[in-house]
N, C-alpha and C positions, 0 to 999 in steps of 0.2 A: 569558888571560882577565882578567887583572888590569889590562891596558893603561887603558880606559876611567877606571877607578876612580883610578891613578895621572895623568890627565892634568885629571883634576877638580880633583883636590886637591894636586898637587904636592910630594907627601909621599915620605920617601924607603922606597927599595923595598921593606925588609926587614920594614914595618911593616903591610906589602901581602899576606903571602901567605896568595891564596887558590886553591884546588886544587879540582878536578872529580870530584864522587864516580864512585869503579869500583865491580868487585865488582857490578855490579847487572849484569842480564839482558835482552833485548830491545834494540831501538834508542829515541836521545833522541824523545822526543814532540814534535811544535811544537803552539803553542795559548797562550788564556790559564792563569794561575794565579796563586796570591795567594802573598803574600811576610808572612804574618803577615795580620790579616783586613781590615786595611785597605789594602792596596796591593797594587794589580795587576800584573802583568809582563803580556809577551809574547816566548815563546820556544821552546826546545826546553829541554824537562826531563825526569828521569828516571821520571816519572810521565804519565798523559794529562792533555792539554790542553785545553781545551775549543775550539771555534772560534768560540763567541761570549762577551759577558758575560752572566754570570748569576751570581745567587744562589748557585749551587751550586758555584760554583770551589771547586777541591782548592786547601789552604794548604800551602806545600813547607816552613813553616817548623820543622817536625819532625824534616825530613830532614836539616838543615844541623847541621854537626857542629865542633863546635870540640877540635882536637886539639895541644894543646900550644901554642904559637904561629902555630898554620895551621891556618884555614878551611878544612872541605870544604863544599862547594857543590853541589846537586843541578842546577843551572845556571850556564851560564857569563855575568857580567853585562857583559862589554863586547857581548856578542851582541845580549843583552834591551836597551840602549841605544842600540844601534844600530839593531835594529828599529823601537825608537819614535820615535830621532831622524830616520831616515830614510821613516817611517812605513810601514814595510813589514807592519802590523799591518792596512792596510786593506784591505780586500776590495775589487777592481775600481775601483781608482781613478779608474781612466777611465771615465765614463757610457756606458751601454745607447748602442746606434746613435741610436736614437730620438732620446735625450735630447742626444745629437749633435747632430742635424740641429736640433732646437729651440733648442741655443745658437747654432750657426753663425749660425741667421736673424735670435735676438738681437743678435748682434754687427754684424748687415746695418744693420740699423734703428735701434741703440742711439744713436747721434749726435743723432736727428732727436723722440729722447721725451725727451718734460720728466721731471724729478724725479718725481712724482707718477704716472705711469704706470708708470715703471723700480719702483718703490717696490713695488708692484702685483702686481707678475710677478714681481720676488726673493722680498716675500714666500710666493704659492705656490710657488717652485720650493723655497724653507728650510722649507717645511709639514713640520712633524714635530722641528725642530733638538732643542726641547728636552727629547723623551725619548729623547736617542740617550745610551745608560750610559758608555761611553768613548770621546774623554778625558773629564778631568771636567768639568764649568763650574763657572764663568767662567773657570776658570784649572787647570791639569794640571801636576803636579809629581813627577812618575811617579820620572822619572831623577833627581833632587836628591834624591827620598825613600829611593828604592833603593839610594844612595850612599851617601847620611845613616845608613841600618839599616848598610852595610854597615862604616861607622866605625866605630860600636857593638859590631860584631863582632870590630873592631881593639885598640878598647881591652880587649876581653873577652879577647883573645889575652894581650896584654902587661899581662896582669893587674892592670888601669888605670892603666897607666901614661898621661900626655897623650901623645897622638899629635902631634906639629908637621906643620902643611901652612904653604905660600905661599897666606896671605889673597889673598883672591879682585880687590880691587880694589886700587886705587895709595894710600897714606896710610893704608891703615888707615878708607878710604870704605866706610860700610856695603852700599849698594847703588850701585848704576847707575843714570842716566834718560838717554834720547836721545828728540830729539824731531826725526820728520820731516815732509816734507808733499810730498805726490807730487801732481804739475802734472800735473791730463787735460784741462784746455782755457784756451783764450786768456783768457778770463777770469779764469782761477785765477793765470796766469803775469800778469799786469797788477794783481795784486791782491798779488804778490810784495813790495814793496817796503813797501806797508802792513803785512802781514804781519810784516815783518821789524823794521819799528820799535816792534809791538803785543810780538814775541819779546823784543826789547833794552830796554824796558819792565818787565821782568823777571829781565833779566840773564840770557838765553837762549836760546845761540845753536842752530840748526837746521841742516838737510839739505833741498835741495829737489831732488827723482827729477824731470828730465826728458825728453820723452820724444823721442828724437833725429829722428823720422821722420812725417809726415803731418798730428798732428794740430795743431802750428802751427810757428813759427820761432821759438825762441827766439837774438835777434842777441846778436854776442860783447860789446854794450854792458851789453844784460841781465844777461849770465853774466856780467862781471866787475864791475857792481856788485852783486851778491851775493856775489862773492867777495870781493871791497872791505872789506865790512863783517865777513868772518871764518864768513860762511854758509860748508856744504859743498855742492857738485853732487853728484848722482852720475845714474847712467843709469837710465830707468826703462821698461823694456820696446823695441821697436822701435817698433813702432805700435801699443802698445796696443788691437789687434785681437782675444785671444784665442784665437791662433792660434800661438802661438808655439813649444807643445810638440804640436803635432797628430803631427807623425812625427818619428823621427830626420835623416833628411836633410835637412829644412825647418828644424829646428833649427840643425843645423851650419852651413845656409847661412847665418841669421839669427845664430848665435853670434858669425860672422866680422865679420859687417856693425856687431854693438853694441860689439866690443872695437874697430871703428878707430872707433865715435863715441866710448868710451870714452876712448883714445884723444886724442882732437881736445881732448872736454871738460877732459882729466885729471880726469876719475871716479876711483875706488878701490873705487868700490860701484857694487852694483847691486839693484832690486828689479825684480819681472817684473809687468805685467799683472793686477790681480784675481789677486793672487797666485797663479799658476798655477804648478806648478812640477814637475820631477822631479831630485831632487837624485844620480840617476844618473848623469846628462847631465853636470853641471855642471863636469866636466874642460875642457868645450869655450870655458869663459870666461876672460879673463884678469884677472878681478876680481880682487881682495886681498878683499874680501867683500861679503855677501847678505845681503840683509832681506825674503825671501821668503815664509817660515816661519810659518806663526800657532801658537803654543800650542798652541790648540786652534780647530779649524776650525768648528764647528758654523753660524757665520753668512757663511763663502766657500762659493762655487761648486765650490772643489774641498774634498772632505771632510780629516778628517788633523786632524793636530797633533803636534809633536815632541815633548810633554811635558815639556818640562824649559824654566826661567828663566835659562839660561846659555848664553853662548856654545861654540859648539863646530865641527871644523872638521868640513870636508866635500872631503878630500883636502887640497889645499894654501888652499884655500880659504874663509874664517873664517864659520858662518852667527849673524847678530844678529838672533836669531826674536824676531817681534813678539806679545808679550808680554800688551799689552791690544787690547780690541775698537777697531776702527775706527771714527774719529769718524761716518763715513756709516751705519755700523751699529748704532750708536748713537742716530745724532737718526734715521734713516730706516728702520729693519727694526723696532727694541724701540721707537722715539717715544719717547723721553724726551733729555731736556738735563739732567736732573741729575748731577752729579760721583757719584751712591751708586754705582754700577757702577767706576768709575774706581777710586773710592778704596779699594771691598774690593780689585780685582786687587792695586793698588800695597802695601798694608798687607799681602798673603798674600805676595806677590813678594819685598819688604823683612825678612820672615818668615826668606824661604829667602836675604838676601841676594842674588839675583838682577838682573838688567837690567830696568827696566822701559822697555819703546820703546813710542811712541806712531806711529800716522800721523792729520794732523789735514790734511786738503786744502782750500788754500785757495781749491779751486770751490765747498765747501759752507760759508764760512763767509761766506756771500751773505745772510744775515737776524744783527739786533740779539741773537738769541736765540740763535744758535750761536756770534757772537763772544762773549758773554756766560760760556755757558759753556767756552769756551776758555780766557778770560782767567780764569776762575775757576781752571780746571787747570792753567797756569801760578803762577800764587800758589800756588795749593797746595804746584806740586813747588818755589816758591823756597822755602817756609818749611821740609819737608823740607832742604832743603839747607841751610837756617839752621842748625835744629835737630836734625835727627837722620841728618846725616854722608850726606847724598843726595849723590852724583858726578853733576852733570850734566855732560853734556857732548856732544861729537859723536861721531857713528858711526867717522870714522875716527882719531880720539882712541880709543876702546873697541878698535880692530882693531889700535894699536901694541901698546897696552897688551899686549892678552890674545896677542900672539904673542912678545911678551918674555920674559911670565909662564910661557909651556908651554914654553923653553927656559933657565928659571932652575932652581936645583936648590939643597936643603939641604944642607949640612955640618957635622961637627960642628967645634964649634971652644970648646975648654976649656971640656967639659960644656955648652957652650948648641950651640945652631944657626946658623948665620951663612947668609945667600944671596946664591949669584954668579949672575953673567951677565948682560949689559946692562941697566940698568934698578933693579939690584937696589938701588939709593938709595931708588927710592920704593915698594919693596917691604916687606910686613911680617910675620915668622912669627906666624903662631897654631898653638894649639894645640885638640885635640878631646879632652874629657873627656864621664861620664857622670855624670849629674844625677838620679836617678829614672828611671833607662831612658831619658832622652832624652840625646840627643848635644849638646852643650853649648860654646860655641866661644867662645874668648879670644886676644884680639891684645896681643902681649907689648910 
């Protein structure tokens, strides 16, 4: 039960232990419940659950018991983060048949509507997004919170003493930024190159997803002067049909078909389709990692959100969940082009130290008004990176990193901490104290 919490924070294990309350009667509950009054889980606990959010969630945080230097637990939390991060919290993630048959026809037609009609019809199909209670909006930080308490609990153990973890980023970077831009039509790929000099501009290099099959060609001239300049490829669905996760066997046939374009391109990533996804399946890929993930899903077609502003894997496989709203959902579902959306996510994000990823698609930034505020968002995250220690950088810069980081480890070495294993040059200890009940983080 402690796996999750120790692969978060990279602390060494002894400062970890936490244990499952016994003694109690009946079997674990699965449902919601609250972890103190402001944070929600999803799990099985030694109390009932609820099966939806409400008001009236049971708080388990009376039941947790701190006994010498070990946590007892009324839940186990690598379960409760795995629920979330897998979204196994959602009820019927797949649509009614109906609402089947209604996309499938979208997907018929989708090519042939302007902006303005598509606009139209997502908006009634999102009727309702913004009273759904979890995740939260704009931004869900379920799993970072629930870790965060559970430090708290750590230092309470070892009778505040500072806990040492392996900071989360390379130098001692406060947070993360990756900026992608996923190519769905001829346009958008001819508009790459502008793109690319509007990014460097800024000193900011990207990721462009695209999409190996139907909906144009992109030639090996294309792809290698994007790679010329230091951009990343990676792969971005088959055909962007929407059909990619309809059944298992069509998947596995289509899995096979995107790791040889993978493959051809040298990808390393992948992103699906209108982010469709089932991160069940995902053994079937040969990515090194996925940008499939929203936070929180309230404005995609598939509901969900992993909760949490970190990286994390999904078998051998690293997911870099997207963070903030997509730029389409942005100027086209809320109407608006102001940065105020943008910059709470990133300021809550930078909060929890977190990854902030963008997708900014260069088919929608076809009007003065959308590049506009593009390039606004860009300056923003250089002056961030000026000023206050933003890592920009690429997706697969973020996926060496963070798989060096889960196989480096503390030691002690004359009273301090020292860390090995590849990489560990530009690694840095911190430590976690408490501050007024908050958890408190310092980079030695």
């Amino acid at each position: 039960m402690n796996q999750a919490f120790l692969e978060y924070y990279r602390c060494p294990e002894h400062f970890a232990d936490f244990r499952s309350t016994d003694g109690y009667s009946g079997q674990p509950c699965s449902g919601y419940f609250r972890l103190g009054p402001d944070l929600i889980c999803y799990g099985k606990t030694i109390v009932e659950g609820q099966p939806r959010v409400n008001s009236s969630l049971l708080d388990i945080y009376e039941h947790v018991r701190i006994d010498g230097s070990t946590c007892v637990l009324p839940f186990n939390p690598t379960e409760v983060a795995n629920n979330l991060r897998y979204e196994r919290y959602v009820d019927e993630i797949r649509k009614p048949g109906w609402k089947k048959l209604i996309r499938n026809a979208y997907y018929c037609i989708r090519p042939t509507l302007p902006v303005s009609v598509r606009r139209r019809l997502q908006r009634t199909w999102l009727r309702g997004w913004d009273k759904k209670a979890f995740p939260e909006w704009p931004l869900d930080r379920t799993v970072d919170r629930m870790f965060e308490r559970l430090m708290s609990f750590c230092v309470t153990m070892h009778q505040g003493v500072d806990v040492p973890f392996i900071w989360f980023w390379p130098e001692g970077m406060s947070s993360c930024a990756i900026m992608t831009h996923d190519v769905e039509t001829v346009s958008g790929l001819e508009f790459a190159g502008e793109l690319m000099d509007i990014n460097d501009s800024f000193g900011i290099k990207s990721s462009f997803q695209i999409i190996p099959e139907d909906r144009y060609s992109a030639t090996e001239s294309t792809l290698a002067a994007i790679r010329s300049r230091g951009f990343e490829i990676n792969v971005h669905d088959l055909k962007h049909d929407g059909h990619l996760f309809d059944n298992r066997q069509q998947f596995l046939e289509s899995a096979a078909q995107i790791n040889q374009h993978a493959r051809r391109l040298g990808a390393k990533g992948f992103r699906s389709g209108v982010l469709y996804r089932n991160l069940d399946w995902y053994g079937a890929f040969s990515f090194s990692y996925d940008m499939s993930v929203p936070n929180v899903g309230h404005l995609d077609p598939q509901p969900g959100g992993c909760c949490t502003v970190m990286p994390y894997f999904v078998g051998k496989l690293l997911e870099l969940p997207l963070t903030t709203t997509q730029d389409y959902s942005l100027f086209n579902i809320l109407g608006s082009y102001s940065l105020d959306l943008w910059r709470e996510q990133i300021a809550r994000i930078m909060e929890q130290h977190g990854l902030v990823s963008f997708i900014v698609h260069p088919d929608y930034l076809n009007t003065q008004k959308a590049r506009d505020s593009y390039c606004s968002l860009l300056s923003h995250l250089a002056s961030l990176r000026s000023n206050e220690g933003l890592w920009v950088t690429l997706p697969g810069q973020v996926d060496t990193w963070w798989r060096q980081r889960s196989r480096m480890k503390l030691v002690p070495d004359a009273g301090e901490w020292r860390i090995e294993g590849p990489g560990a040059e530009r690694a840095r200890v911190a430590y976690a104290t408490l501050a007024e009940n908050k958890v408190i983080c310092r980079i030695s």
